[in-house]
N, C-alpha and C positions, 0 to 999 in steps of 0.2 A: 101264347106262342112267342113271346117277345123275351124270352132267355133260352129257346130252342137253339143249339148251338149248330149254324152251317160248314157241313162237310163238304169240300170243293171235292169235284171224281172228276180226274181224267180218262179219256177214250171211253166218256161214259155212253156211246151208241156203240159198243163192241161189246167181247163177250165177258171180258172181266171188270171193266169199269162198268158195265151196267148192271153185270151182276153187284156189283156193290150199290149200286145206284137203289137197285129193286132190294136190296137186303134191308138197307136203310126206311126205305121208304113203307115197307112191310110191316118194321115195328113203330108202332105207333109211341111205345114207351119209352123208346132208346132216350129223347130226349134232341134229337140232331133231326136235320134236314138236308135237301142235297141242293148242293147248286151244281148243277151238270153242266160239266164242258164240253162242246162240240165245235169243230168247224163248220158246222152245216147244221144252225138251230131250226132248221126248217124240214129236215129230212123227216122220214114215216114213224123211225126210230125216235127221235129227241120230241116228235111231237106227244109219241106214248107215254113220254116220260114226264114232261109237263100234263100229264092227264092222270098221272098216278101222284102227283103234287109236289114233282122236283121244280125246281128255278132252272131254265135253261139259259146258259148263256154262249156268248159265241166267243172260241179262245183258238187259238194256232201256235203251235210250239216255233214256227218261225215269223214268227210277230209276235216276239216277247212282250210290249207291252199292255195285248191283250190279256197274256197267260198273268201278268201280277194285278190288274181290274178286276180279274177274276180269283182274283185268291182274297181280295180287299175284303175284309172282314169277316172271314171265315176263321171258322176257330180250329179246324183242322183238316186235313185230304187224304185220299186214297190216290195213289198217283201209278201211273203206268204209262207205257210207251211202248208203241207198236214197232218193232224191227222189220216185220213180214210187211209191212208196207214201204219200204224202201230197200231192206235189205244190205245194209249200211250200216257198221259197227261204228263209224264216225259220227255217222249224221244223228246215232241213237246218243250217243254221248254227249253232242251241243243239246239236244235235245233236252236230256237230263240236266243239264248245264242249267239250261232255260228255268227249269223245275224247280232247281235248287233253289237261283237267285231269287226268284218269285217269291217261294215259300219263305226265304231267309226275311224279304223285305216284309210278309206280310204278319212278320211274328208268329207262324203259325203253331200251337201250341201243341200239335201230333199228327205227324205224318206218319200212315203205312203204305209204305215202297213197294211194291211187286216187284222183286226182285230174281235173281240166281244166281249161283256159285258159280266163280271164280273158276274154271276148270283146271287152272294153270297153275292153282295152287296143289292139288295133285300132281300134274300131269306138267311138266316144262316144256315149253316148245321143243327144245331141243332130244326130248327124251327119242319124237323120231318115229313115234307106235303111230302116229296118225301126219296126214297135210295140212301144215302151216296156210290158214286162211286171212284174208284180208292182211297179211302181212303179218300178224304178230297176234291169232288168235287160233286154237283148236277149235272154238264152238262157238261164234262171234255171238250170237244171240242170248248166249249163256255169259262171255265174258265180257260183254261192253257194260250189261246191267252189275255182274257183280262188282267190276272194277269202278262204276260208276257209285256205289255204296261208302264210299270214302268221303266222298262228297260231299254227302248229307251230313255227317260226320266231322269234317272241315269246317263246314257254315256252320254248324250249332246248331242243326234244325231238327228237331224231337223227334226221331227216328223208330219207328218198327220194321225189321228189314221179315219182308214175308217172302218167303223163298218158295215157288211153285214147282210144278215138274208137270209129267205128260199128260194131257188132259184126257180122259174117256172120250172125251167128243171126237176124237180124232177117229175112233171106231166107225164113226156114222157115214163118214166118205172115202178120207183118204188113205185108212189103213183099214177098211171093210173087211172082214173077209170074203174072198173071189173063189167062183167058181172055176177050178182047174181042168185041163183038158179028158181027166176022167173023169168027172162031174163030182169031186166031192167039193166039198167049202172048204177052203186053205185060208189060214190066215197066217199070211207072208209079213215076217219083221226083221232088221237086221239087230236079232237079237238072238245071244247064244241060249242052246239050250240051257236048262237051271236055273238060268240069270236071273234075278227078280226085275221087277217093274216098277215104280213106285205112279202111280195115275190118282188123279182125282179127277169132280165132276166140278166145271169151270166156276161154276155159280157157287162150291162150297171157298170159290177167295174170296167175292164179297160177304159170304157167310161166316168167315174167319176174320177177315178185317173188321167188320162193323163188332164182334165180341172185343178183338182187341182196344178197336176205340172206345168204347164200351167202358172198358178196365181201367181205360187212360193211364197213367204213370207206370202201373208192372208193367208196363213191356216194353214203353220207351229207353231205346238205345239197346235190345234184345232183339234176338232171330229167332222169328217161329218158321219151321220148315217143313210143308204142307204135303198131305195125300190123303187121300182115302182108304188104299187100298195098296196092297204089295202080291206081287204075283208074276209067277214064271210065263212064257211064253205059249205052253201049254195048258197051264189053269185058265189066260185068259180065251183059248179057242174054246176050251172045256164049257167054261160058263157063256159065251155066245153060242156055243151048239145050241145048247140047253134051252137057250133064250129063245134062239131061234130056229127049234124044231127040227133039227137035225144034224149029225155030226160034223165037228169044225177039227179039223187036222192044224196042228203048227208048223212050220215051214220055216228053220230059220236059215236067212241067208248071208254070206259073207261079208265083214265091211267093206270088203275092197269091192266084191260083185257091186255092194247098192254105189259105192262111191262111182262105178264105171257107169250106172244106167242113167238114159236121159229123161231122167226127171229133173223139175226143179228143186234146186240147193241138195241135190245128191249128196254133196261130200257133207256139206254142213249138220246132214239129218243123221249120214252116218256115221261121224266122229262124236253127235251128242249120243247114238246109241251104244256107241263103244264107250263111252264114256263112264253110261249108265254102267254098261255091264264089267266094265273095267274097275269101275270104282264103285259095286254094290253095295259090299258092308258099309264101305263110309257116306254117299250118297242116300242111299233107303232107310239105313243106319241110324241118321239125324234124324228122321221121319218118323216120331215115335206116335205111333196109332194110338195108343191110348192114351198120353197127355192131351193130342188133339182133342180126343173127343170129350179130354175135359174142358177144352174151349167150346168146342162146338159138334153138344152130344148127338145133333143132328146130320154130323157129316157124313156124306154117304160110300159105300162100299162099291163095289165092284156089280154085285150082288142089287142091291138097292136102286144104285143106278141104272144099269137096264130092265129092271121093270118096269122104270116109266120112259124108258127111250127104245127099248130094242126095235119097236115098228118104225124107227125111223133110219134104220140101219140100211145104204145102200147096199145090196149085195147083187152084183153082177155074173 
């Protein structure tokens, strides 16, 4: 065990650093080990993980000079940063900040970034199709990460920028499909008809990151740009009917309607949907299904995916 090389994983008690976390810890031949970062080494989560044979240790992106103790001697990281926990295109940026300087001090020899595009490289504030957030972003969640990508790039820090998109998981609560007032299963998106979708299952980025690291040098300072699966708004009700035993209708709704309703980050959720559907070809485009699965022939489909999740699908 003593040339097993330490992969530091950030937000590895969430759903994509631990997906990396359990990817790593899965293959016994990979050759790496994990040292899990949490703010909370004692939570139900970081305790599972030290049980599946990660190093847990305790790190906070704002008490940096935890997050560089815990890069000390690691040969390389899976790094991510949670926006939906603050909500804050600023605070995601020092954050990254944090990230960077860390990994730069700790010489780390391969970082893959969970990352996203830039929207604004498309799309200019100014163009006017959508409302200017946080001051100077369409999809802050999308643009603080991408723009945050430079960064890494600046420092000299061995870079895989892995660029994700909508996860399946989101089927299971917040985007279910519902029972409508004449009882059929709707599933409501603010997404146009035709539009494709690009979705993957959250657990296949640490299933892509650990091949990348894997690879080591092809991919350093290269964009791999992830999905499972491409599908219109009606294939994906089609295949959750299917799933789940009886017919699901599509429903798509306006951006401006989801921008007006009170839900939270209304406008944010529908400027990244107009986004999708505004910028298909280029967006899904990058997303090429079958290179991926020559990284990772076990990525999963649409298809694949709900066969071992549909019973956990809330439908009201």
């Amino acid at each position: 065990m003593s040339d097993t090389k330490v992969i530091a994983v950030t937000g590895a008690t969430g759903a994509q650093g631990g997906g990396a976390a359990r990817a790593i810890l899965a293959d016994p031949d990979s050759g790496f080990t994990v040292r899990a970062l949490t703010r909370d080494p004692g939570s139900p989560a970081a305790r599972e993980l030290v049980e599946l044979g990660a190093e847990v240790v305790r790190a906070d992106f704002h008490d940096e000079a935890t997050v560089h103790q815990a890069f000390a001697g690691a040969h390389g990281a899976f790094l991510v940063t949670n926006f939906w926990a603050h909500g804050s295109a600023a605070k995601e940026t020092e954050e990254v900040n944090v990230l960077v300087r860390a990994a730069k001090a700790a010489k780390l020899r391969h970082v893959v970034w969970s990352t996203l595009e830039d929207t604004r490289e498309l799309l200019p504030l100014e163009d006017g199709r959508m409302p200017v957030l946080q001051d100077k972003y369409n999809v802050p969640h999308f643009d603080a990460k991408g723009e945050a990508n430079e960064l890494f790039t600046r420092a000299g820090v061995p870079t895989t920028f892995l660029n994700t998109t909508f996860f399946f998981q989101g089927f299971l609560q917040a985007m279910a499909p519902q029972r409508a007032e004449d009882g059929v299963l709707t599933l409501t998106l603010p997404l146009e008809d035709g539009k494709l979708l690009a979705g993957v299952d959250v657990a296949d980025i640490g299933r892509v990151a650990l091949a990348i690291l894997k690879d080591g040098d092809a991919f350093i300072g290269g964009t791999v740009s992830l999905a499972g699966d491409h599908l219109t708004g009606a294939q994906y009700a089609e295949k959750l009917g299917a799933a789940l035993g009886e017919p699901v209708r599509f429903a798509s709704v306006p951006y401006d309607v989801f921008r007006s309703l009170d839900i939270p980050a209304a406008e944010e959720i529908a400027n990244m949907f107009q986004y999708y559907g505004d910028f298909d070809q280029e967006f899904t485009g990058a997303r090429d299904l079958e290179r991926l699965r020559e990284i990772n022939p076990a990525l999963k489909d649409f298809d694949s995916w709900l066969a071992g999740n549909s019973s956990k699908i809330e439908v009201k």
